[in-house]
C-alpha positions as CSV (number, residue, x, y, z in Angstrom):
1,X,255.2,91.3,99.7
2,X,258.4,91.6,101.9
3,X,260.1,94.3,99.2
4,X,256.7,96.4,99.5
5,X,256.8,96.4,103.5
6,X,260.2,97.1,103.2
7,X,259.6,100.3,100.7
8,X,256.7,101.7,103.0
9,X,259.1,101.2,106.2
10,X,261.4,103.1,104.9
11,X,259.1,105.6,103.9
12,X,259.2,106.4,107.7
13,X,262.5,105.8,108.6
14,X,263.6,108.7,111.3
15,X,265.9,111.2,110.5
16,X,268.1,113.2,113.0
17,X,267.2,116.3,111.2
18,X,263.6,115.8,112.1
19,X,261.5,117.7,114.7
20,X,260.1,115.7,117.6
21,X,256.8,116.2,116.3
22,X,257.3,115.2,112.8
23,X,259.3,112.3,114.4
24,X,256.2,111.2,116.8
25,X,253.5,111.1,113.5
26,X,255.9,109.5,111.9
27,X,255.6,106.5,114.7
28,X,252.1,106.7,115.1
29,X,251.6,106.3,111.7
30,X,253.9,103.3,111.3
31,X,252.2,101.5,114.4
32,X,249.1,102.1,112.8
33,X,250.4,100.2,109.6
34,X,252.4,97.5,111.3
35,X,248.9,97.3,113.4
36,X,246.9,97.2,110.1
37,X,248.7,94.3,108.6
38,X,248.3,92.4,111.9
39,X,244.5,92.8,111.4
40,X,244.8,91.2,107.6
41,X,242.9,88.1,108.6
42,X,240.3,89.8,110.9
43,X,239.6,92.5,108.1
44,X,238.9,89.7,105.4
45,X,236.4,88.0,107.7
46,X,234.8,91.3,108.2
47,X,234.5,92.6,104.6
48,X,232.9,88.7,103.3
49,X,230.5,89.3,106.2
50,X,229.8,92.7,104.5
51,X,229.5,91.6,101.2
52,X,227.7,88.2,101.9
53,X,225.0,89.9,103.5
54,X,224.3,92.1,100.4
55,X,225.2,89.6,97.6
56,X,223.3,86.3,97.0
57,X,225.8,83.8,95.4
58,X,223.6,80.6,95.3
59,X,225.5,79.0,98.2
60,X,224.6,79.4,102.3
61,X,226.2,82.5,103.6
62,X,227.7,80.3,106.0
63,X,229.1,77.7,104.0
64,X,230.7,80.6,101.8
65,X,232.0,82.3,104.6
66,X,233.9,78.9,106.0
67,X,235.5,78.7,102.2
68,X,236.2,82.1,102.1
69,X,238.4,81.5,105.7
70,X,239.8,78.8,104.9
71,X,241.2,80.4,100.9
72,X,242.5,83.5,103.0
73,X,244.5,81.3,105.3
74,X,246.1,79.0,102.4
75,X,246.9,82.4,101.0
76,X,248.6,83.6,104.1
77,X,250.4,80.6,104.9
78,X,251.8,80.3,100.8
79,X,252.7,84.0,100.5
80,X,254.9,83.8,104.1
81,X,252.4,86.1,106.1
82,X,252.0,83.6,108.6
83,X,254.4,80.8,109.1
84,X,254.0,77.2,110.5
85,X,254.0,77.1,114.0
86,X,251.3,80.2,113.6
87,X,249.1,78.2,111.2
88,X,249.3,75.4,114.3
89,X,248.9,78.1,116.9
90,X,245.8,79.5,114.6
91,X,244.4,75.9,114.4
92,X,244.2,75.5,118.1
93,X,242.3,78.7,118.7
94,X,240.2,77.9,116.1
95,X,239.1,74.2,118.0
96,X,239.1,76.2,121.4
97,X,236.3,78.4,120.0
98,X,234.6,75.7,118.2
99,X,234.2,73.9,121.9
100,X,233.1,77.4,123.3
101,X,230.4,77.8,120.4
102,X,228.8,74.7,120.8
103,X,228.8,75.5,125.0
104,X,227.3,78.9,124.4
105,X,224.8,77.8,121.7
106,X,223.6,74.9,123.0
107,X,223.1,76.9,125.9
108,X,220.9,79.8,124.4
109,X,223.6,82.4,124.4
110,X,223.3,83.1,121.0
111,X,222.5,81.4,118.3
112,X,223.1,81.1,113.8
113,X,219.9,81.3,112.8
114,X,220.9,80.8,109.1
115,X,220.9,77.8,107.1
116,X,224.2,76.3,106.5
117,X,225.0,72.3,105.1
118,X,228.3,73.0,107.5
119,X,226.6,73.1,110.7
120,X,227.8,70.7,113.9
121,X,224.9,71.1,116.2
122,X,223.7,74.8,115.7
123,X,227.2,76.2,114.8
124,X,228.6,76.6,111.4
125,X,232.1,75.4,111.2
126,X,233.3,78.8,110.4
127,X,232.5,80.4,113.7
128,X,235.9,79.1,114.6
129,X,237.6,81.1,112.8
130,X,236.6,84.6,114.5
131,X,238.3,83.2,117.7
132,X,241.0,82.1,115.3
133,X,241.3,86.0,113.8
134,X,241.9,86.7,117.5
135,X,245.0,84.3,117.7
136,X,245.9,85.6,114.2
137,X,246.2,88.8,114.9
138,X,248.3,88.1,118.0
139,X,251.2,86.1,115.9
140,X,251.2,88.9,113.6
141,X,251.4,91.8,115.6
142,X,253.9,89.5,117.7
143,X,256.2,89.3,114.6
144,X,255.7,92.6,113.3
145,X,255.9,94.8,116.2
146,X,258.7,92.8,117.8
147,X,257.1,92.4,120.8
148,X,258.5,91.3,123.8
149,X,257.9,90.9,127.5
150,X,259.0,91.9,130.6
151,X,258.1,90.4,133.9
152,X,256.4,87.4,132.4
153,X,255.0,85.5,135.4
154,X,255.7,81.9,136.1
155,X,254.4,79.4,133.8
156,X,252.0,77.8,137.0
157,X,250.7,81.2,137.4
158,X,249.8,81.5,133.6
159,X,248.3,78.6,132.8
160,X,246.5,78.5,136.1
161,X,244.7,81.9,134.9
162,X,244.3,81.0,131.5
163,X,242.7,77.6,132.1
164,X,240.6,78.8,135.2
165,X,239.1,81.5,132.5
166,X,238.5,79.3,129.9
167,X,236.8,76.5,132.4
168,X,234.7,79.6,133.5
169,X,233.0,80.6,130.0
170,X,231.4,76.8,130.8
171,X,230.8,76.3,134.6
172,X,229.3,79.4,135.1
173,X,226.2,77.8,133.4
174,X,225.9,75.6,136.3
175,X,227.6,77.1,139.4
176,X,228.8,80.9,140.1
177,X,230.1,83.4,137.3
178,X,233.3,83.1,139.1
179,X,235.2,85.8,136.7
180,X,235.3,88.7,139.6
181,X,237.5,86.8,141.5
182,X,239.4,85.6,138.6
183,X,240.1,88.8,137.5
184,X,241.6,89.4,140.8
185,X,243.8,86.5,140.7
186,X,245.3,88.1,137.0
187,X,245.8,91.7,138.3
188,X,247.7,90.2,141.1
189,X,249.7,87.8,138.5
190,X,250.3,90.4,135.7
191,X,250.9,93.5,137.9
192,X,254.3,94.2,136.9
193,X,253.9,92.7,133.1
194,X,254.8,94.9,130.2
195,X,255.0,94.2,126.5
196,X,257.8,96.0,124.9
197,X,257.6,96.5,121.1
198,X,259.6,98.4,118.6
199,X,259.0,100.8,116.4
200,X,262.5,101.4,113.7
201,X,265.2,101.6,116.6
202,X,263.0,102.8,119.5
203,X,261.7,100.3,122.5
204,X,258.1,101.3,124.2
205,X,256.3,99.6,126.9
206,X,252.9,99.4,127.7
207,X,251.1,97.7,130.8
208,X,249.6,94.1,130.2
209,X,246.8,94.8,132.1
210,X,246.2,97.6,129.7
211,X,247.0,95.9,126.3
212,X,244.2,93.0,127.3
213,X,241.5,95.8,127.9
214,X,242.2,97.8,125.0
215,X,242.3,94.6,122.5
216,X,239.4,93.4,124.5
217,X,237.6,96.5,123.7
218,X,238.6,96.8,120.2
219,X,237.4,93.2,120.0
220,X,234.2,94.2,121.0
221,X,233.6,97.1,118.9
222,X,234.3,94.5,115.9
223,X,231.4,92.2,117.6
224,X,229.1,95.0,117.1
225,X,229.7,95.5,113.5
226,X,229.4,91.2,112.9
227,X,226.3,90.9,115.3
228,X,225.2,94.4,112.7
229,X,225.9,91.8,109.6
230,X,224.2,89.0,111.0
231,X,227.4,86.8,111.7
232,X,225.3,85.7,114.7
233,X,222.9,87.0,116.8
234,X,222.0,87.3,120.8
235,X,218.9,86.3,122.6
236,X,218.2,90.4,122.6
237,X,218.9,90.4,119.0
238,X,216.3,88.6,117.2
239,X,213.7,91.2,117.0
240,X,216.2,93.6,115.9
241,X,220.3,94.4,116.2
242,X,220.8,96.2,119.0
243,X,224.0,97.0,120.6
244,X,226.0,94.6,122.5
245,X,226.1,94.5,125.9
246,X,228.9,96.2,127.6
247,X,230.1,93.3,129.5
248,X,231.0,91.5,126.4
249,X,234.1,93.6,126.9
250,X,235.1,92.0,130.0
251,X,234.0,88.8,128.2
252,X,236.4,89.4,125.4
253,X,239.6,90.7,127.5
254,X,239.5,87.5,129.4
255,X,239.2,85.4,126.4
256,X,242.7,88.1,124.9
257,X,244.1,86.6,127.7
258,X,243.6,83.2,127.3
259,X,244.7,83.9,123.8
260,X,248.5,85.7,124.8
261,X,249.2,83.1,127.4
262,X,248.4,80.3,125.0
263,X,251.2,82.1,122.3
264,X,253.4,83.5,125.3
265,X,253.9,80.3,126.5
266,X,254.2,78.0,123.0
267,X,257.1,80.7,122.6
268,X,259.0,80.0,125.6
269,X,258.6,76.8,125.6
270,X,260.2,76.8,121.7
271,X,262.6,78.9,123.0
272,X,263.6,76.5,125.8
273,X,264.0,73.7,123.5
274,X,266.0,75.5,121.5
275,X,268.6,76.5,123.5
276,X,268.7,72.8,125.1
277,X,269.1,71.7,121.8
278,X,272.5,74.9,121.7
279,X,273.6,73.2,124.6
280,X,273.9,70.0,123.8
281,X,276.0,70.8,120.5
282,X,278.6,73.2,122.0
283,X,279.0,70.0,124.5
C-alpha cells in the first residue's frame, strides 16, 4: 500500500521546468487524492449503504451494515492505514455519537425504521460509526496532508467551545437552541486559526473558520445521499425522501468542530508528554 502511494506521489512530483499552470493541476490533483484516501472509511460506509439497499442477503440491513464497519476498520488498522491512537480516537467518536443517537431518537428527531437484532433503544449499533467516519477522515487527512496549525487557541477556550456545542445538541430539547451565541463565542476563539497543510514541498493555509464550514457542508451533502439510501430518516422523510434541511449544515459544522478540537487537543497533549518525557532523559 505505502510503495503504491509512493509511485502515484511521484507521479506528481513538481519539476522546475514546469509551467505554473501545469504545476497548479498538478497540486489540485494530488489534494484531491491525498483528500480521496482520507475519505476511505466514509466511501465504504456509503457504497454498503448503496448496495444493501438494492441486495437482499438474508441478514438485517442494519446488522450487515455494523459487520461491514467493523471488517473495514480491522482492515485499516492491519494494513497501517490508521494506526493506534486513531483507532482509540475513532472509538471515542464513535461512543460520542452513539450518546447523541439515542438523544435525537428518543427524542423524535429521526428515527431507524428498519428491523435490526443490533438495536439499543431505536438505534442500530452501527449508527456510530458515521460520526466515527467523521473522526476518521480527520486522522487521515491529518497524516496525509501534514496538517498543522497556526494560532491554536488556548486549551480552556477549546474545550470550553467544544463541550458547550456538544451539551447543546441535548439541552436545547429542554431550554433555548443556544447555538447562535455559541457560534459567536468560536468566531471570536478561532479568528486568527489557520491550518497549514502540505502539498510535495509547498506550505498553504486556509482559515479554520472556513475549513469547519466547507467539511460541514460536504458532510451534509453526504447526509443527503444516506437519508436517499435509507440509512435513516427525518420526521419529513417518512412519506417520501426529501432533501435535508439546510440547517443541518450548521448542525454538522459544529459537530466538525467538536470533532478537530477533540484530535487537536489528543495531539498536543501527546506532544507534551512527549517532550517531558525528552526532558527528563537529556537530565
Amino acid at each position: 500500500m505505502k510503495q503504491l502511494h509512493q509511485a502515484i506521489e511521484n507521479q506528481f512530483a513538481l519539476h522546475g521546468s514546469e509551467t505554473k499552470f501545469v504545476s497548479f493541476v498538478k497540486q489540485f490533483v494530488w489534494f484531491g487524492y491525498l483528500q480521496a484516501v482520507s475519505c476511505i472509511f466514509p466511501v465504504l460506509i456509503f457504497i454498503s449503504l448503496a448496495l444493501s439497499s438494492a441486495l437482499h442477503l438474508g441478514i438485517p440491513r442494519y446488522d450487515l451494515l455494523l459487520i461491514v464497519c467493523i471488517i473495514a476498520q480491522v482492515i485499516m488498522y492491519k494494513t497501517g492505514l490508521e494506526t493506534r491512537d486513531e483507532v482509540l480516537v475513532i472509538t471515542l467518536f464513535h461512543l460520542l455519537g452513539l450518546v447523541m443517537e439515542l438523544h435525537k431518537v428518543h427524542r423524535g428527531s429521526w428515527s431507524y425504521p428498519e428491523h435490526a437484532y443490533t438495536k439499543v433503544i431505536g438505534v442500530p449499533l452501527y449508527a456510530g460509526f458515521m460520526y466515527a467516519s467523521v473522526g476518521s477522515y480527520i486522522c487521515q487527512a491529518g497524516r496525509n496532508l501534514k496538517l498543522d496549525t497556526v494560532y491554536w487557541p488556548n486549551s480552556i477556550y477549546t474545550i470550553g467551545v467544544g463541550a458547550a456545542i456538544y451539551l447543546n445538541f441535548f439541552t436545547n430539547a429542554f431550554i433555548a437552541d443556544l447555538r447562535l451565541y455559541i457560534a459567536l463565542v468560536l468566531i471570536a476563539v478561532f479568528w486568527r486559526t489557520r491550518f497549514s497543510f502540505r502539498l510535495h514541498q509547498k506550505i498553504y493555509y486556509i482559515s479554520a473558520l472556513l475549513s469547519f464550514t466547507i467539511i460541514g457542508f460536504f458532510i451534509w451533502l453526504a447526509e443527503n445521499i444516506a437519508t436517499f439510501f435509507g440509512a435513516w430518516k427525518y420526521a419529513y422523510q417518512h412519506k417520501g425522501w426529501q432533501i435535508v434541511t439546510w440547517h443541518k449544515i450548521t448542525s454538522w459544522s459544529l459537530m466538525v468542530i467538536v470533532s478537530i478540537i477533540i484530535v487537536g487537543e489528543l495531539k498536543r497533549l501527546k506532544e507534551k508528554r512527549s517532550d517531558q518525557s525528552t526532558s527528563k532523559l537529556q537530565e
